[in-house]
N, C-alpha and C positions, 0 to 999 in steps of 0.2 A: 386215368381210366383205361387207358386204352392196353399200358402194361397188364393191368388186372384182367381186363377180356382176353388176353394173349397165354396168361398164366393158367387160365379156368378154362376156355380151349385145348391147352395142351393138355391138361390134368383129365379132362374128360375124355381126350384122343379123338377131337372133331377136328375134319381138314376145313380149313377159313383159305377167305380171297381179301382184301383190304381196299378200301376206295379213299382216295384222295378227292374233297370237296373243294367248291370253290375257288378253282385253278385260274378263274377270273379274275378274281380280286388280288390274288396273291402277287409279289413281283415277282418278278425271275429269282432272285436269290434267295428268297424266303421258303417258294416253293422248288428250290434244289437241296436246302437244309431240311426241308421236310421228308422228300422222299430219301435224303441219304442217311437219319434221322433211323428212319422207317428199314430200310434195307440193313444197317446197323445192327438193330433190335433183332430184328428176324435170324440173323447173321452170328448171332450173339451166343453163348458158350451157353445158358439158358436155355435157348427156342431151338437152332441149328436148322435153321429155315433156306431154303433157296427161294430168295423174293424174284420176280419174274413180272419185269414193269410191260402191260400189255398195249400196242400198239397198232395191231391189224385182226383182222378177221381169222385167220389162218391162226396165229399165237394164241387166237383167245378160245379157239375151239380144241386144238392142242394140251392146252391147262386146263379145260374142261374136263376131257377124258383121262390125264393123268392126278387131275383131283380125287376122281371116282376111284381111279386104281390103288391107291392108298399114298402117292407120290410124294417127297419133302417138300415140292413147289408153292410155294404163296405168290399167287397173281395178286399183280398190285394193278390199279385204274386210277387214271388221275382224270375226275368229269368236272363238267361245269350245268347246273341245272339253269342256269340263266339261259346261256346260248346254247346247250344241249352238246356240246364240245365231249366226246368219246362217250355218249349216254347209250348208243346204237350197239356196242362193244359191250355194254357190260348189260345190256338185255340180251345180247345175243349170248353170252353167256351163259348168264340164269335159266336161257329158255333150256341150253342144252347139256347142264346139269343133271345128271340121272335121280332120280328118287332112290332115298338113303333104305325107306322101309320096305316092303311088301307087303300092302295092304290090300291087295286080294282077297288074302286066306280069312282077315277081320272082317269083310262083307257079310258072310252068313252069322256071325256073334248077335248077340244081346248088345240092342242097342245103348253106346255111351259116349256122352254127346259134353264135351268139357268147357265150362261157360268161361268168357273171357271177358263178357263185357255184355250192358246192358242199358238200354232206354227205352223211350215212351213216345211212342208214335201217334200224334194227332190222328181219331177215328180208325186206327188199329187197335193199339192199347201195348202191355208191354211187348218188348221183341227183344227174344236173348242173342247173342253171337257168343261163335267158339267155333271147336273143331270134333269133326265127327271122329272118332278112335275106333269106334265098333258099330260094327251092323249099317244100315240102313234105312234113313227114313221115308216114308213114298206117303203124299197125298192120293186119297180115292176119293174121289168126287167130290173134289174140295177141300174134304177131310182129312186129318194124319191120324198118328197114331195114340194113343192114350200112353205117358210118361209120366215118368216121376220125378220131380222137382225138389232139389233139396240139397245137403241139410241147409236149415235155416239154423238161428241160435240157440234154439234148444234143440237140434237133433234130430226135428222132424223134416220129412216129405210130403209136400203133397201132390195129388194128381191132377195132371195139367193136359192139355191137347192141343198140338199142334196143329194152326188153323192157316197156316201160312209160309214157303218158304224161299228165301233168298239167296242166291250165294253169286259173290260177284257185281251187286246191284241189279241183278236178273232172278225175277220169278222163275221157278223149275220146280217140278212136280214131286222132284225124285233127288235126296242127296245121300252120298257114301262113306264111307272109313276115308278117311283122308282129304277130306272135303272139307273148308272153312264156310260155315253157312251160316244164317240167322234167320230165327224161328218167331213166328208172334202165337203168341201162347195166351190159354187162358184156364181157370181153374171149372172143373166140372163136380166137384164135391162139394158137400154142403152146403150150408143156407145163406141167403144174400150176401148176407155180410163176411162168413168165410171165401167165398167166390171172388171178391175184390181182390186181385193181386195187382199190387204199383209196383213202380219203378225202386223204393227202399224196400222192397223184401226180396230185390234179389240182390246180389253182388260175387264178383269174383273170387273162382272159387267153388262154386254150386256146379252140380252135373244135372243131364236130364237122364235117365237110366229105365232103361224094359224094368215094369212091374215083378216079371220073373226072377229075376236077379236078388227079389226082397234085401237092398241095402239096408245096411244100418252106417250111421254114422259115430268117428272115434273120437274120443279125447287125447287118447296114448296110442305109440307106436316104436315099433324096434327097429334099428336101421343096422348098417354095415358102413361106418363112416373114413374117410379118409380126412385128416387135415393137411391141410396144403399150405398156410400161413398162421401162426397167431404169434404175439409177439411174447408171450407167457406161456401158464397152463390152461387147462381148460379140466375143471372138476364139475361135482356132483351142484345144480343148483344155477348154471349159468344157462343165460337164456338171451341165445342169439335170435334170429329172424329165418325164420324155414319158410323156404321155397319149393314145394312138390306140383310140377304143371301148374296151372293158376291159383291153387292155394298159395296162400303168403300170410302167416301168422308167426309171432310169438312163442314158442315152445322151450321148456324148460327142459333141462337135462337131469333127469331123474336117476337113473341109474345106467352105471356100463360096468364093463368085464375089466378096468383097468383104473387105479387108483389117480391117474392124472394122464391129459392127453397135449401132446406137444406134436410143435412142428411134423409132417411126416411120418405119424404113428396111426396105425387102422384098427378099428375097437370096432363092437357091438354097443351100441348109447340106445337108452330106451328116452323117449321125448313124450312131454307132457303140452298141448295146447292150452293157452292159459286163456283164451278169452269163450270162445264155443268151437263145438268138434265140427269136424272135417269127413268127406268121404274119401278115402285111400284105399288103394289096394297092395298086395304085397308087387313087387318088384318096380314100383313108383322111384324114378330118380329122383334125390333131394338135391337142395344146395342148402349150407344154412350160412349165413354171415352176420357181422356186427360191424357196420361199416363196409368196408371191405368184405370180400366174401374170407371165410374162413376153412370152411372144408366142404365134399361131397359127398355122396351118400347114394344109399340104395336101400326103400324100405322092405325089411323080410318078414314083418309080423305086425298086423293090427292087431290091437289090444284093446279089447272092450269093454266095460266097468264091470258088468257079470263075469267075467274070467276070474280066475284068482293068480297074480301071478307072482312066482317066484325072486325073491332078489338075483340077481346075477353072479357067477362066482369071479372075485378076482383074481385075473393074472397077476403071474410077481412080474413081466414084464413087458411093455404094448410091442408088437406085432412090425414090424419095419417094415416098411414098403420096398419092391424089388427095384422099382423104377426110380429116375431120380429123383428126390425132392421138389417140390415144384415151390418156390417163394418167388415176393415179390419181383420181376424184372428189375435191374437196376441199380439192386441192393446188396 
């Protein structure tokens, strides 16, 4: 697992840091074949990593700022959450870490709020979590703001109101673009029995979205995909596991610009949801895999069943990537 997170990190070009767990338990010789193990890999004709085993205040702030700067460095920590043995070091850290985005300029957007997760709070009722992407949500006198909740399974929204908000396990009035929070919601349209919303009519996956924005939700979508491992080919009809932000569905491979797609070849593939649509927008990173992850992605076109759309033309030959191939470590 952990070559595959090392493989799909570099493929995406995210700088990572690496922790070594349970340095309590281990004995000395086991946890010196681990970190050499570790330093190896990163070392390796593959990654070409300079691993950098962190041991003071001074080194970890160091790897901090040359993380940010785009650096080869891979800080390594070796903690123990029992005795809390170097735990002080790798929060110090984290805390000084710069933020990757700029989510300033997403404050004033149309609110879009991406649902991660969701339960049922005894004398609240449901409460969604996820993370704020866009805009702003503020209680006025208790009250939020009127959103739209969705898609469900057959593609609708419906309008929901924020009655309550949390982030951190702290009540706050006000959350923003880059803000993980959790909302207790409830439905304000129709009749008793539409108004009931439980804990099974939401799930991962679902957005809360400004009214303004009128979503619609897809079935089909066009991406710009990379393969980074498969052990075959990959044609028209194959149906890996697509991951975009908390979507996580089934989609099939309907059509692309290339008669078969292998190891290290970059195609346009249009993907079909096989169970119910989704809310997407164009330039959504994907992942999709079968097992293993298999390649990444960037959606450039939602496709709506009212469109009429064109077959794709093929190339006589798939598209080479400039950069190295990226396959399994170790193989």
């Amino acid at each position: 697992m952990t070559r595959e997170h090392i493989g799909l990190l570099l493929a995406l070009r995210l700088p990572f840091f690496a922790v070594i767990t349970k340095i309590d338990l281990a004995p000395a010789n086991v946890l010196q074949e681990t970190v050499d193990g570790l330093c190896k890999l990163l070392k390796g004709r593959n990654v070409r990593k300079m691993p950098y085993l962190v041991k003071d205040a001074g080194g970890c702030l160091s790897c901090a700022r040359q993380l940010a700067e785009g650096a080869r460095l891979v800080p390594v920590f070796q903690v123990s959450n029992v005795n809390g043995e170097n735990l002080d070091l790798l929060r110090l850290f984290l805390n000084a870490l710069p933020a990757r985005r700029d989510w300033v300029d997403k404050r004033n957007d149309r609110v879009e709020f991406c649902i991660d997760d969701a339960f049922n709070v005894p004398g609240v009722g449901v409460v969604v979590a996820g993370t704020v992407l866009k805009g702003s949500v503020r209680l006025t006198h208790g009250q939020g703001p009127v959103l739209l909740l969705g898609p469900d399974t057959t593609g609708q929204f419906k309008r929901v109101q924020v009655k309550g908000i949390h982030t951190k396990a702290v009540a706050v009035d006000e959350v923003r673009a880059g803000q993980s929070a959790s909302f207790a919601v409830k439905v304000v349209d129709g009749n008793k029995t539409d108004r009931q919303l439980k804990r099974a009519h939401v799930r991962k996956g679902m957005v809360l979205l400004d009214p303004e924005l009128k979503p619609r939700a897809t079935r089909a979508f066009a991406a710009e995909v990379f393969v980074l491992h498969h052990p075959t080919t990959i044609k028209r009809g194959y149906q890996p596991v697509v991951h975009a932000r908390t979507v996580r569905q089934v989609a099939a491979v309907q059509d692309m610009n290339v008669e078969l797609l292998r190891s290290g070849t970059r195609a346009r593939v249009r993907f079909r949801f096989q169970h119910y649509p989704e809310y997407l927008s164009p330039g959504t990173p994907i992942i999709f895999r079968e097992g293993n992850t298999r390649g990444i992605g960037v959606v450039k076109r939602v496709l709506y069943d009212d469109v009429d759309v064109k077959p794709m033309q093929v190339k006589k030959e798939a598209l080479e990537e400039a950069a190295p191939v990226v396959t399994p470590l170790g193989t």
